[in-house]
C-alpha positions in Angstrom: 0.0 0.0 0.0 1.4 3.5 -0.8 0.3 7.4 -0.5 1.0 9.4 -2.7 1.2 13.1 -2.7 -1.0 15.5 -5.2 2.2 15.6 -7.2 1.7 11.4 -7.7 5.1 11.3 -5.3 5.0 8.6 -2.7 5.5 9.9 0.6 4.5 6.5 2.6 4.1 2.8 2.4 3.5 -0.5 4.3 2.8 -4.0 3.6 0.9 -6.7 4.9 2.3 -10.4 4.7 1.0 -13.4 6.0 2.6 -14.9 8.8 0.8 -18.3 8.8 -2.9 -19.2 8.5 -3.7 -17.2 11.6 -1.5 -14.0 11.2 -0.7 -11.0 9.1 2.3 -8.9 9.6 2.6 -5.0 9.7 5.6 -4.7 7.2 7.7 -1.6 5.6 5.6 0.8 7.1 7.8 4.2 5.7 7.3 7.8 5.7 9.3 10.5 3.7 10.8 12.7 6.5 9.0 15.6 4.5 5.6 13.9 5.0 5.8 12.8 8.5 3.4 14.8 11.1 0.5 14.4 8.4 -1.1 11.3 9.5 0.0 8.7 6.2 1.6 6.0 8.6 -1.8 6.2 10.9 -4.0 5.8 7.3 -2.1 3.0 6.4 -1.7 1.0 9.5 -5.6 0.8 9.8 -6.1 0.1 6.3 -3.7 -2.6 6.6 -5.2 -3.8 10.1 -9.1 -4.0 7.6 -6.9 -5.8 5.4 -6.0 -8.7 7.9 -9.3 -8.8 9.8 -11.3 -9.2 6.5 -9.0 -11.9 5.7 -9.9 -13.7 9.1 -6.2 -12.7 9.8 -4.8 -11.5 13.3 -3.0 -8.3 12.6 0.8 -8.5 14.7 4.1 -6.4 13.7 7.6 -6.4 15.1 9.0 -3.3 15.7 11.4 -0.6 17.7 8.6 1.8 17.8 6.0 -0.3 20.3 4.6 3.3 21.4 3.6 3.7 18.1 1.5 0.6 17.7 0.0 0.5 21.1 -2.3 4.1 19.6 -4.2 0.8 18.0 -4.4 -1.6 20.8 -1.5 -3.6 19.8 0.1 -4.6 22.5 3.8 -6.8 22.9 3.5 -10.9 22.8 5.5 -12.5 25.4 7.1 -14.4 22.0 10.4 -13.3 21.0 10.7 -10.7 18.1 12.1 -13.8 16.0 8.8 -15.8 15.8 7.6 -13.9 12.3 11.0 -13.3 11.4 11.4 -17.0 10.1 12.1 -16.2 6.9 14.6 -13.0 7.3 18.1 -13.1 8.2 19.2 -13.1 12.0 17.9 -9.4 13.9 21.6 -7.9 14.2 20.8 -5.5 17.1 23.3 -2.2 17.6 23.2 -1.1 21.0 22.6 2.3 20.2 19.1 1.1 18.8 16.1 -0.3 20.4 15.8 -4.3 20.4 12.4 -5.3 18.5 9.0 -7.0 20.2 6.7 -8.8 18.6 3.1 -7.1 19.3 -0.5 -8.3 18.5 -3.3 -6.7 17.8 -6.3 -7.0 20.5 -9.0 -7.7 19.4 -11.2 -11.3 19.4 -9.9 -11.9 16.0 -6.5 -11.8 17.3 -6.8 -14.5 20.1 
């Protein structure tokens, strides 16, 4: 999913990918830095969250930005931040940035 600006420029974008047959993952989810303040990542998560519900998915992310997500009811799994990540390479984590957790949407779709 992507927004674009009235100039057809996209400013933001996310993706949703299934997990397994219960799950959807939050994915991508990018603003310009020129964009950012204007509500695009907030339109996007919630279309992606419809997405996943009207799939009969669970919506669930893994981020660094759990704040962020918790605005719509997401709240962190007590499952490592690897349990999506199946399929990527190994989380490298600096020091200097935050470690990600794995977070679920609640809602009774998401049990």
């Amino acid at each position: 999913m992507v927004v674009r600006d009235s100039l057809g420029r996209v400013v933001a974008a996310g993706a949703l990918q299934r997990v397994d047959d219960e799950r959807a993952e939050i994915r991508g989810l990018v603003v310009d830095p020129t964009a950012r303040g204007q509500g695009f990542a907030h339109t996007i998560v919630l279309a992606l969250i419809r997405a996943a519900q009207s799939q009969g998915l669970a919506a669930v992310c893994v981020t660094r930005r759990p704040e962020f997500f918790r605005r719509f009811g997401f709240s962190q799994t007590p499952a490592p931040a690897t349990l999506w990540l199946k399929r990527r390479k190994p989380i490298k984590v600096d020091r200097a940035t935050r470690p990600r957790v794995a977070m679920h949407l609640n809602t009774p779709e998401a049990s």
